[in-house]
Steps between C-alpha positions, in 0.01 A plus 500: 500500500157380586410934574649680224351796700789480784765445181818778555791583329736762494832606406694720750848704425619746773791717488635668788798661762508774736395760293172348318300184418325438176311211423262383190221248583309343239243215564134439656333329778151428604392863561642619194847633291742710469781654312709756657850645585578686820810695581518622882771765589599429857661824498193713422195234618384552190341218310437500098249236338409444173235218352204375528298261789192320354200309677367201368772503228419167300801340324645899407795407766537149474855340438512177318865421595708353771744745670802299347368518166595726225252779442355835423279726645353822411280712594402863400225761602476840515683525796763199473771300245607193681665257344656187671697229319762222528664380238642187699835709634380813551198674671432835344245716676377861356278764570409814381215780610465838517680497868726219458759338310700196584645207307724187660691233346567217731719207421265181645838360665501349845273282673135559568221428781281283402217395744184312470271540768187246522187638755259327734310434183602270206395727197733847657835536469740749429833496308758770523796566314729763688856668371778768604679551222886471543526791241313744284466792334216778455381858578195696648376866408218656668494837264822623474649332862723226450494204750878323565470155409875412620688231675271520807196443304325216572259308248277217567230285316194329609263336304177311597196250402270355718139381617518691821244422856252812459727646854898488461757697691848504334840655599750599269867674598790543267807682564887562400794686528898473266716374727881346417373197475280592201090577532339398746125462528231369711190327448244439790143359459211357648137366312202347748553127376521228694749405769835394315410662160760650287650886597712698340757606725863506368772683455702585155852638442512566164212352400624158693247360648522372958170365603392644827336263789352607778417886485321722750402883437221774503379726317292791558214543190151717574541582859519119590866274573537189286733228596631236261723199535636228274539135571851356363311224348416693180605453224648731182578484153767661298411628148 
């Protein structure tokens, strides 16, 4: 990394069904970092946040660890107790504030998304990690509401480094429902590499992973449509 100045990494946990999404985002790019977890009631519009976003941040958000590698984070202000870890089975996530409380436990079984995207440049790259976990377990609180996390719940992983082009666009969908066949989940992506670079488009049943080929879609972010397609020469790992 030749600019440490365009450096980013983040880890990314999200939580959701019908009735809410929470996520916790931990990490930093060039503009700055951040620490927060979000719960949105899609019942009420309402949206709860808790942590702190800093510019020109230094190393206070830096993660010195791959996104398969065992590890611990915490972080704690006066707003915000986050604490991520992995033991090498399980993925524990926690929060606490004075608006929220949530803690998961999810089993790291199942195959992962792993990607590594190279840019027009030699010295940028980016390398993703994504997961829907098969199974988990957890809870959410916002005061004295509690959130179902049930069967339909759906939990997903993605965690990031890279040496990024100072202009990016990247598109991100996850989704899944129980069926009889057992959980099954969706995971759709794009980044702006070049032609033929790795995506991330698959589908799991029970955290079994099918690559995806050729995938067209849009998506509708700020006003503005955004199309995205895969190429079935891609390639995936397991993990």
């Amino acid at each position: 990394m030749r600019i440490p100045a365009r450096r980013q990494e983040w880890e990314f946990y999200q939580a959701f069904n019908e009735r809410f999404a929470f996520w916790v985002y931990y990490g930093h790019g060039p503009g700055g970092g951040r620490a927060e977890a979000v719960l949105e009631d899609f019942e009420t519009g309402e949206r709860t946040r808790s942590g702190k976003r800093m510019l020109l941040c230094g190393d206070t958000f830096d993660l010195d660890f791959s996104p398969g590698e065992p590890h611990t984070v915490k972080y704690e202000d006066d707003a915000l107790f986050l604490s991520l870890g992995f033991d090498g089975e399980t993925r524990r996530v926690l929060v606490r504030s004075d608006r929220l409380d949530a803690e998961f436990l999810c089993p790291d079984s199942g195959d992962a998304m792993v990607t590594a995207v190279p840019f027009s440049h030699r010295t940028t790259f980016l390398y993703q990690v994504k997961k829907i976990f098969p199974s988990f377990s957890g809870h959410v609180h916002m005061h004295k509401l509690d959130y179902p996390v049930d069967g339909e719940t759906v939990m997903v992983y993605a965690g990031g480094r890279g040496s990024l082009p100072y202009r990016t666009t990247r598109i991100w969908a996850a989704a899944g429902a129980r069926t009889e066949a057992g959980m099954l989940t969706l995971n759709l992506g794009e980044d702006n590499g070049p032609e033929g670079a790795p995506t991330e488009n698959a589908l799991f049943l029970d955290g079994v992973m099918q690559k995806l080929g050729k995938v067209s879609g849009r998506s509708r972010t700020g006003g503005k449509s955004c199309a995205w397609s895969s190429l079935p020469t891609t390639t995936a790992m397991s993990a």
